[in-house]
C-alpha positions as CSV (number, residue, x, y, z in Angstrom):
1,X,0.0,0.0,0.0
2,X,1.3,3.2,-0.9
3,X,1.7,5.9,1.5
4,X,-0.3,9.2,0.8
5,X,2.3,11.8,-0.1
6,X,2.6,15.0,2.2
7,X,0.6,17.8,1.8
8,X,2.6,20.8,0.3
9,X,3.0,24.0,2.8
10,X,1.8,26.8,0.7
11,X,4.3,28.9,-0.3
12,X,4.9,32.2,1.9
13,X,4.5,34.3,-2.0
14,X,1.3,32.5,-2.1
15,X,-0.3,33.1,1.2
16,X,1.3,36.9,0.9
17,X,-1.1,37.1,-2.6
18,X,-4.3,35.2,-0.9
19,X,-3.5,37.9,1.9
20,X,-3.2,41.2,-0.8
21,X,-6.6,40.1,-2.0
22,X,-8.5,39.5,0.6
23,X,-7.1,42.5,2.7
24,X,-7.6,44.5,-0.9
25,X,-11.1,43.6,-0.8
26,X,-11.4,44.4,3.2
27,X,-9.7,47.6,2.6
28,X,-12.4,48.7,0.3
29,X,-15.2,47.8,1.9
30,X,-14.2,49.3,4.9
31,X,-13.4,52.6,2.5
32,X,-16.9,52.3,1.5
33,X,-18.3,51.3,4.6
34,X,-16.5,54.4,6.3
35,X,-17.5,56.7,4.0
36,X,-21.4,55.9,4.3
37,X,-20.8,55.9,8.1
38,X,-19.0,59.5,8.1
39,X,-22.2,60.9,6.2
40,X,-24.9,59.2,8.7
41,X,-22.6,60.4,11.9
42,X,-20.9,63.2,13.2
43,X,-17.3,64.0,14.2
44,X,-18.5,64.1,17.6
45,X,-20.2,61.0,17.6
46,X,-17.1,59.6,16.1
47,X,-14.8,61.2,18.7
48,X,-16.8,59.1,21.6
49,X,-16.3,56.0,19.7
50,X,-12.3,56.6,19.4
51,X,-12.3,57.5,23.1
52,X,-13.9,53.9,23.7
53,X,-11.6,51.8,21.3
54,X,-8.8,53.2,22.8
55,X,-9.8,51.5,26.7
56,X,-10.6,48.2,24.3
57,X,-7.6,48.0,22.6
58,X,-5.9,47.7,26.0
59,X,-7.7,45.0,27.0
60,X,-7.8,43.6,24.0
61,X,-4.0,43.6,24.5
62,X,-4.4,42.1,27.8
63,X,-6.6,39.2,26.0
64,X,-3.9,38.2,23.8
65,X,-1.1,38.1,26.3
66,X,0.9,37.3,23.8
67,X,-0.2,33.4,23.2
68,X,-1.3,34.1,19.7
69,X,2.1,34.7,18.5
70,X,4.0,31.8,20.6
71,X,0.9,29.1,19.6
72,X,3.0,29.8,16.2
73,X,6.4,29.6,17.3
74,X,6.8,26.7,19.8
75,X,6.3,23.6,17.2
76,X,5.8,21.1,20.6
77,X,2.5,21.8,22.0
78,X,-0.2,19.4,21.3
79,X,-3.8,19.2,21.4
80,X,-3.9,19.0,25.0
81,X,-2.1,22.5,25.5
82,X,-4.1,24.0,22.7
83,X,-7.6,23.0,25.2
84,X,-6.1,24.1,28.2
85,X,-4.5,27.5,26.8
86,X,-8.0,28.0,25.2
87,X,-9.8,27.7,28.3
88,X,-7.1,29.9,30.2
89,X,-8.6,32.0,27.4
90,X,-12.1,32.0,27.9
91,X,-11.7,32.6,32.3
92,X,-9.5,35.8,31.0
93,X,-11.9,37.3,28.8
94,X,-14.9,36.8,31.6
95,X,-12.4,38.5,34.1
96,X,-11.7,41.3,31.8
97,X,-15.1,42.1,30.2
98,X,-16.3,42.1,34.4
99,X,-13.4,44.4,34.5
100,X,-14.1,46.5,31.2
101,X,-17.7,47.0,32.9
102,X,-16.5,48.3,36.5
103,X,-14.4,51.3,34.3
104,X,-17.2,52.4,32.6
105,X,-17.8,55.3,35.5
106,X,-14.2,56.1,35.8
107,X,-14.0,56.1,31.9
108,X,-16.8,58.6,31.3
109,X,-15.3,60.5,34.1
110,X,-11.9,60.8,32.9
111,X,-13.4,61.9,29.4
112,X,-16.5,64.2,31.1
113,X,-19.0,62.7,29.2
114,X,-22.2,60.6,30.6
115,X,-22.9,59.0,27.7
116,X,-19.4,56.9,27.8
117,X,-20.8,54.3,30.4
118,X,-23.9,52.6,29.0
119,X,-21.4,52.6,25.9
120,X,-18.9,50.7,27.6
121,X,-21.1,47.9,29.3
122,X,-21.9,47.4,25.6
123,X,-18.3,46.9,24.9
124,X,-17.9,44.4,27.1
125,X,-19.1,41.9,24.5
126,X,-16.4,42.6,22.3
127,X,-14.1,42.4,24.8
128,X,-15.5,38.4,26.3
129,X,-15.3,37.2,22.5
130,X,-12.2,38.9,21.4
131,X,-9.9,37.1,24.3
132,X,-11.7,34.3,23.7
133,X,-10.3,34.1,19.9
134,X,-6.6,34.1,20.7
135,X,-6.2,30.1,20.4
136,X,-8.0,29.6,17.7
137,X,-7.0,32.4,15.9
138,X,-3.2,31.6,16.6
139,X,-4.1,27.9,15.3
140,X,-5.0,29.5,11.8
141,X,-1.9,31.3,11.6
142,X,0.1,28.3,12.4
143,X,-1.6,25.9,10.1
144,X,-1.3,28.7,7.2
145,X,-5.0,28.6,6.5
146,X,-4.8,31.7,5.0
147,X,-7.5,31.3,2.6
148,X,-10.3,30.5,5.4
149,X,-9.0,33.9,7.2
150,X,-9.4,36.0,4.3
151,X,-12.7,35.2,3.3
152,X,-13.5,35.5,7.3
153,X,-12.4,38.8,7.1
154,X,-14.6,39.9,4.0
155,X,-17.3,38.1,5.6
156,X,-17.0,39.4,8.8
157,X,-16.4,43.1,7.7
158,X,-19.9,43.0,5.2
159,X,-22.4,41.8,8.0
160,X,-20.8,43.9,10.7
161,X,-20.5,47.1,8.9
162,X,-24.3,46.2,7.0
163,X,-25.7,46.5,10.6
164,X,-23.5,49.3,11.6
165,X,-25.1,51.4,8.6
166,X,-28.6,49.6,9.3
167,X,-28.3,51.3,13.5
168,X,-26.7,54.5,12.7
169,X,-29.4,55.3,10.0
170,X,-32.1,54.3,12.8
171,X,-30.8,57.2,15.0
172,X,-28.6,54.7,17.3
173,X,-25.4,56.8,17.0
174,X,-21.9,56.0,18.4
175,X,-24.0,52.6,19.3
176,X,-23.9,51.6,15.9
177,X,-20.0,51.7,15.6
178,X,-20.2,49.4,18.9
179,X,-22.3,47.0,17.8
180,X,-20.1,46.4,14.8
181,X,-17.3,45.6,17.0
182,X,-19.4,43.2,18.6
183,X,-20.9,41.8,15.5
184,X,-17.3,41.3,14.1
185,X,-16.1,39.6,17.2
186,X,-18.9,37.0,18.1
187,X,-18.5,35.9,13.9
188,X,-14.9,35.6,13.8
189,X,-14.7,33.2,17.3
190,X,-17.0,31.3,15.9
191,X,-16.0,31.3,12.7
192,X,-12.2,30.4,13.6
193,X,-13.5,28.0,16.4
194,X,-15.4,25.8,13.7
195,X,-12.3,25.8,11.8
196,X,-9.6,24.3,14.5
197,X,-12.0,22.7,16.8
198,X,-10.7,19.3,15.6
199,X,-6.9,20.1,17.4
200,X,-8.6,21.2,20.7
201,X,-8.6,18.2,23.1
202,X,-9.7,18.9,26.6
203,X,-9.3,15.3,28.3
204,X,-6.3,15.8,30.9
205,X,-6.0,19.1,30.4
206,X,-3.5,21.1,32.6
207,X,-4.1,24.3,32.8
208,X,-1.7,26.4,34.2
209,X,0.9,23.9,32.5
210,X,0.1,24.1,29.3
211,X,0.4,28.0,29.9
212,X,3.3,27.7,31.7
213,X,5.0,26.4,28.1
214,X,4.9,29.3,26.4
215,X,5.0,32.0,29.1
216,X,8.4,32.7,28.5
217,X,8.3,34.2,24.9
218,X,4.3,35.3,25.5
219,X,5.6,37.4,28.3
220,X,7.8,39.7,26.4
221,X,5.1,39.5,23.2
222,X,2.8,41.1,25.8
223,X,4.9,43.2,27.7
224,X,5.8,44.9,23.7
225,X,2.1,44.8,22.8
226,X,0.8,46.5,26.0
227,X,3.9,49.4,25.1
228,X,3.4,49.6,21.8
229,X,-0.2,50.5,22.9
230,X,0.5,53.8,24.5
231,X,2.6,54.8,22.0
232,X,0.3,54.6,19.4
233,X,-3.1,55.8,21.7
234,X,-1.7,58.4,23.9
235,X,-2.3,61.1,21.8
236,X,-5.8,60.1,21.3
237,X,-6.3,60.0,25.5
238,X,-4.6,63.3,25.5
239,X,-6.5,64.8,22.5
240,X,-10.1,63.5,23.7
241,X,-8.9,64.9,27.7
242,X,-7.8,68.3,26.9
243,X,-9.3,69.1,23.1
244,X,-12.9,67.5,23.2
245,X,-15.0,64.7,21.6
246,X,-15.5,66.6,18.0
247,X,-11.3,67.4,17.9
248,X,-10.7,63.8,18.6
249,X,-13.4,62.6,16.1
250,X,-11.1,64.4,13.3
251,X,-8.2,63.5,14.7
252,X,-8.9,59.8,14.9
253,X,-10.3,60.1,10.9
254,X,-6.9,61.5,9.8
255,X,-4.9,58.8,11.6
256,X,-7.2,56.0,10.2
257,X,-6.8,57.2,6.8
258,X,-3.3,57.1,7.1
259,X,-2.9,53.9,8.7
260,X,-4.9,52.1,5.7
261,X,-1.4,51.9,3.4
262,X,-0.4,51.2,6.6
263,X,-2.8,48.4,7.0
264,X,-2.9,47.2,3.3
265,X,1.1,46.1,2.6
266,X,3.2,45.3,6.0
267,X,-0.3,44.8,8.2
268,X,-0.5,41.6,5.1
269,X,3.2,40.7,5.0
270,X,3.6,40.9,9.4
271,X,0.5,38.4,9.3
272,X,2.3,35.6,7.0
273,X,5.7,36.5,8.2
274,X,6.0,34.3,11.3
275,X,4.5,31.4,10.2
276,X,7.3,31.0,7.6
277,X,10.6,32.7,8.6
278,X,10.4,31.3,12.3
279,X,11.8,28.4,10.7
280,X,15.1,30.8,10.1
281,X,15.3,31.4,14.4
282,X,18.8,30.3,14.0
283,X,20.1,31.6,11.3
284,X,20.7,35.3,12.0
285,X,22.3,36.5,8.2
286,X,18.7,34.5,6.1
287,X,16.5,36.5,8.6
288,X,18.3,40.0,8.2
289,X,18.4,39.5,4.4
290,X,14.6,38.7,4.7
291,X,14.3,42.2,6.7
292,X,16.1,44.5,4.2
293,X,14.3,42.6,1.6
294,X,11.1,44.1,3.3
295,X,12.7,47.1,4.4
296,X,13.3,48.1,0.9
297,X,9.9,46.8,-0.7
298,X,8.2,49.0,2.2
299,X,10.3,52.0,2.1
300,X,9.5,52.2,-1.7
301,X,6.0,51.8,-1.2
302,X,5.2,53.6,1.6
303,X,7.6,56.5,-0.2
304,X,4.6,56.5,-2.8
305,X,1.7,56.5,-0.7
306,X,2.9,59.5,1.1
307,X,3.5,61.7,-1.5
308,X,0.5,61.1,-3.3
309,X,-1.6,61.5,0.2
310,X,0.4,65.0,0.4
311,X,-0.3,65.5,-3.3
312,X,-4.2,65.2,-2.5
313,X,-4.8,65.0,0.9
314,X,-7.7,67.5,0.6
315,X,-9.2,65.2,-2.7
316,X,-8.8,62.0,-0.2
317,X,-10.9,63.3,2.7
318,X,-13.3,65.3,0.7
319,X,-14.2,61.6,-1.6
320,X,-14.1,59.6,1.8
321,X,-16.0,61.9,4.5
322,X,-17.5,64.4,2.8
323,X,-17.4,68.6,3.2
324,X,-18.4,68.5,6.9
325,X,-15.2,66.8,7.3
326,X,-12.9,69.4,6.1
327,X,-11.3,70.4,9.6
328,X,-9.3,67.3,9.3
329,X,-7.3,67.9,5.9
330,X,-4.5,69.8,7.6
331,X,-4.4,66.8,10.6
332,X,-4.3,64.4,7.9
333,X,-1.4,66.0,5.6
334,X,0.4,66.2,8.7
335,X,0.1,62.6,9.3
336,X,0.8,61.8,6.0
337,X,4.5,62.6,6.1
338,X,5.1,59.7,8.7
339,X,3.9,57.2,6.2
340,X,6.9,55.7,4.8
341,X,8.4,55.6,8.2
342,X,5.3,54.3,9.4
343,X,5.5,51.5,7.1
344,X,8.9,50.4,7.3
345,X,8.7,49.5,11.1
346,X,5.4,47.5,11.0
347,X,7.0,44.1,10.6
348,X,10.0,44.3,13.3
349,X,7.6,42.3,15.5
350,X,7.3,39.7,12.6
351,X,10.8,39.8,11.9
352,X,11.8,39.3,16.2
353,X,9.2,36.8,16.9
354,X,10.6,34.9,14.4
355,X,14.3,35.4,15.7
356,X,12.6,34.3,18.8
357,X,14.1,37.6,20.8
358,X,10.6,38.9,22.1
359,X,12.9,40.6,24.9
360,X,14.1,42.9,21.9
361,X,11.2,43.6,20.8
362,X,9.8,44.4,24.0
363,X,12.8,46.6,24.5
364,X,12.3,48.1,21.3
365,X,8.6,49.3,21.6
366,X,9.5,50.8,25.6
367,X,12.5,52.7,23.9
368,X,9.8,53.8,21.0
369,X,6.8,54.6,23.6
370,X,9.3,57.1,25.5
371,X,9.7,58.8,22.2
372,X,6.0,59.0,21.8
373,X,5.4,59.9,24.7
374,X,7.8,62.7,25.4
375,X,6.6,64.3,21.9
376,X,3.2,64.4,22.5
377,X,3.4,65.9,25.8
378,X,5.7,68.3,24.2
379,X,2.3,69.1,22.1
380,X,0.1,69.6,24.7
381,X,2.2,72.6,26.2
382,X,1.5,74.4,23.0
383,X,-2.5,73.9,23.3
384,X,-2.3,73.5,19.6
385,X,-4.3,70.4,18.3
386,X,-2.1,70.9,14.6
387,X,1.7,71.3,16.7
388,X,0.6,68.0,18.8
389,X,-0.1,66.4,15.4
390,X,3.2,67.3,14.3
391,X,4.9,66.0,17.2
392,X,3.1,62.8,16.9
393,X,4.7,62.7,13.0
394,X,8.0,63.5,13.9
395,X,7.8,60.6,16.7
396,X,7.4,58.2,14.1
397,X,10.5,59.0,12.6
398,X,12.6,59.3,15.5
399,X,11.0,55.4,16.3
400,X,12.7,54.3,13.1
401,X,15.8,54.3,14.9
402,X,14.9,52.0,18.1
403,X,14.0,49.8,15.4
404,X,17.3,50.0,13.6
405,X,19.2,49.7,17.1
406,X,17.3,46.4,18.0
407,X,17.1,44.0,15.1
408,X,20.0,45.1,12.6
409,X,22.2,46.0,15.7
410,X,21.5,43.5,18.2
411,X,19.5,40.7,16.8
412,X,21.5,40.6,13.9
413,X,25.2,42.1,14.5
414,X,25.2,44.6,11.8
415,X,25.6,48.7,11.8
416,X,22.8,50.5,12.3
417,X,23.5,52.6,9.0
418,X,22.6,49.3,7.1
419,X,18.9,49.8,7.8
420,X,18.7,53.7,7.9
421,X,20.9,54.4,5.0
422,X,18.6,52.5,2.3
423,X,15.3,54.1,3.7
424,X,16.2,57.6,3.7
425,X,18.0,56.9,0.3
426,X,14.3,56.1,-1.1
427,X,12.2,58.7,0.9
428,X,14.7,61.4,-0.6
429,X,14.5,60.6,-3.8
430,X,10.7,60.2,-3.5
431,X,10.0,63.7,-2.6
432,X,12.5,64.9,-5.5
433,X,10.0,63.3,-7.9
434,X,6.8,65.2,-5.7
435,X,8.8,68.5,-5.7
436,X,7.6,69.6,-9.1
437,X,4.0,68.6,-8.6
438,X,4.0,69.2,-5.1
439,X,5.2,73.0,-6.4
440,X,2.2,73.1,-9.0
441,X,-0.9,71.8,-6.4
442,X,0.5,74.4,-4.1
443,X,2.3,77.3,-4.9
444,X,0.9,77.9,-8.7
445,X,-2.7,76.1,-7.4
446,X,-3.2,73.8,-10.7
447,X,-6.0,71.6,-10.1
448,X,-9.8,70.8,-11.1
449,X,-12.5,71.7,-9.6
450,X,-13.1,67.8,-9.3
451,X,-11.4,65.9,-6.2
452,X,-11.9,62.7,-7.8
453,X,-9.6,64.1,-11.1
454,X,-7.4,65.6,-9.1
455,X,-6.8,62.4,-7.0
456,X,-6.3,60.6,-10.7
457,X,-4.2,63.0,-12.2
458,X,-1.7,63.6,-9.6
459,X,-1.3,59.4,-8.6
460,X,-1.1,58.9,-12.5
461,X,1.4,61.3,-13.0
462,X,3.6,60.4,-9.9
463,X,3.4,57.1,-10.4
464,X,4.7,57.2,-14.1
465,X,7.8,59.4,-12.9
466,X,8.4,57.1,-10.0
467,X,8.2,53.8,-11.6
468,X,10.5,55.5,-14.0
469,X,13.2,56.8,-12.1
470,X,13.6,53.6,-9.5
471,X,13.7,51.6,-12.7
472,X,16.7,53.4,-13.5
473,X,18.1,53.1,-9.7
474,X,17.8,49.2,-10.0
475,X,15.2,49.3,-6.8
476,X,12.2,48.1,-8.3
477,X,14.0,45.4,-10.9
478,X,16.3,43.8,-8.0
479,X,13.2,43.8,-5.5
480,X,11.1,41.8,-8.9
481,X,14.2,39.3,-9.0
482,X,14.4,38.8,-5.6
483,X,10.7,37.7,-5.5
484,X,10.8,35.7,-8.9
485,X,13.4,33.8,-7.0
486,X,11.4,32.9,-4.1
């Protein structure tokens, strides 16, 4: 009898594409879904709902704890931890939705508005389900099943953002946005939990040992996570504090804008990363090639996607929110210049969690957070919601160079000019392509009347002279070998 072949691992080029799509198709719909949401409520209304999401994604944090990521990386735990890990899972996320619910006073207090609390016992939902997820989400990951999550995702976004629309047309408000949370969350356990429930055995299960496995690396994973948190939602505590709900509202639409290139190329590539290169844990030299490889990729496109929101970031809000949206085009050009920067540092964590150093990482993010942090409180002396903005930008950049210091330096024994010297090489020569178009929108005001052609015009344009000239620098042909190859 012959034995039945192996099954083929899919290719990491492969999952990356089934990723591009589906997250292409996500992207959109949430474009879409946003921009019928921003016409149905108000900056205000909007404003609440960041306050909220930025207590959640704490605890979402706290949900996690890390697991998700080491479920991928240690290749020993059986059945029997993934059942006791999962119901490790499911006692957290009861103790922290019971804990979500007793902040829901202090919460509206610390933001002096009533309406926060009955908004946060809603939360609480989200909260349960989300924590719940983390084992069978990290199962996905680690089987590559890459197809099933991407059409989860589409799935998931239609029907939660259908009934968002559905509520905030019926008058429901910043309730609506909740409920789509919710809606998401409840699918997407259940969803993920049909897929894996096969590898979940709960006969003999210990507990706190099978937890006890992977503590170690979760730790750290957690420890960066919870960091990496207030770096990136300070400014919205501090803006929705001192500056109001409405501020924050256009605040937090000008940071989501930018964070969709954001969320498009290294939020796919940091999703397939692990799974594949923490194969490479010992061999330092494959996994920094693998990093400049991205590095490069990144740099390039995130060079683009600033420049062209820069070149129209008036056309982009106008299409996406519509005119009572307007106070946000200065917040969002702002923004905009962080982009490439942005972009080039979203896949350390892939990259260490692969090297297995989540010590560095967590080192990294508390190195980055103090950056953050001292910047933003820097804007809050000027009472100027456009200064903190800036500061927030300039942050970003500065971060680039924690990143530098803890995976080419000390995860990998190379200079730190390896890393910077190739980005800012790119972002240069990037804005001397914009200059002359950047000069014409500008200075000599050349545009239609028509934010949609000017959005065309300028991309087309830009993108024709920037294909062209990193054609001629060998960028874009060496980057089109490189993945040929692999």
């Amino acid at each position: 009898m012959k034995k039945k072949a192996p099954q083929k691992s899919m290719s990491f080029l492969k999952a990356s594409a089934i990723q591009f799509l589906s997250k292409y198709i996500n992207v959109a719909l949430q474009l879409v879904l946003t921009a019928i949401l921003a016409r149905l409520l108000s900056p205000e209304q909007y404003g609440v709902m960041a306050g909220i999401t930025t207590f959640t994604g704490f605890f979402l944090l706290l949900g996690d704890m890390g697991f998700g990521p080491a479920i991928i990386q240690f290749k020993q735990l059986t059945n029997r931890d993934y059942g006791g890990i999962f119901v490790f899972s499911i006692i957290l996320g009861t103790v922290l939705s019971i804990a979500f619910a007793a902040l829901a006073h202090p919460i509206s207090w610390f933001f002096r508005d009533p309406s926060y609390t009955s908004l946060c016992y809603l939360t609480c939902i989200c909260v349960f389900f989300s924590a719940a997820n983390m084992v069978p989400n990290g199962l996905l990951l680690k089987d590559k099943k890459f197809l099933t999550i991407g059409l989860r995702l589409i799935v998931t976004t239609v029907i939660g953002g259908a009934a968002a629309i559905y509520l905030a047309y019926r008058g429901f408000g910043t309730a609506a946005l909740v409920w789509n949370l919710n809606i998401t969350a409840i699918l997407v356990f259940f969803w993920n939990l049909l897929s894996i429930r096969k590898q979940l055995s709960f006969r003999n299960i210990q507990v706190l040992k099978s937890v006890h496995t992977v503590l170690s690396y979760s730790l750290y994973q957690a420890g960066f996570s919870i960091i990496n948190y207030f770096s990136r939602n300070t400014d919205h505590l501090i803006i929705g504090r001192f500056f109001g709900p409405a501020p924050l509202g256009l605040y937090d639409k000008a940071y989501k804008l930018t964070s969709y290139p954001i969320q498009f190329i290294p939020g796919i590539l940091g999703t397939v990363l692990q799974p594949y290169l923490s194969a490479y844990q010992n061999n330092k030299e494959k996994l920094f090639y693998y990093q400049m490889l991205l590095t490069r990729f990144l740099a390039i496109a995130g060079s683009f996607f600033m420049f062209v929101c820069l070149l129209c970031g008036g056309d982009i809000v106008t299409i996406m929110y519509g005119s009572q949206w307007k106070g946000c085009i200065p917040l969002f050009l702002i923004l905009s210049a962080s982009i490439a920067f942005q972009m080039v540092m979203n896949v350390t964590g892939g990259i260490l969690q692969s090297a297995g150093r989540t010590d560095l990482l967590f080192r990294q993010g508390l190195f980055a957070t103090i950056i953050m942090l001292t910047l933003v409180f820097l804007g809050v002396f000027s009472k100027n919601l456009y200064v903190l903005t800036a500061c927030v930008s300039i942050a970003f950049f500065f971060q680039m160079f924690t990143v530098a210091y803890y995976t080419a330096v000390k995860a990998f024994n190379h200079k730190m000019k390896d890393f910077i010297f190739p980005v800012i090489r790119i972002v240069i020569t990037s804005l001397l392509i914009a200059i002359p178009q950047l000069f014409t929108r500008y200075v000599l005001h050349w545009y239609f009347n028509n934010s949609l052609l000017n959005v065309i015009s300028y991309t087309l344009v830009y993108l024709i002279v920037f294909s062209t000239v990193f054609l001629c620098t060998g960028d874009l042909r060496e980057l089109t070998r490189i993945i040929k190859k692999h």
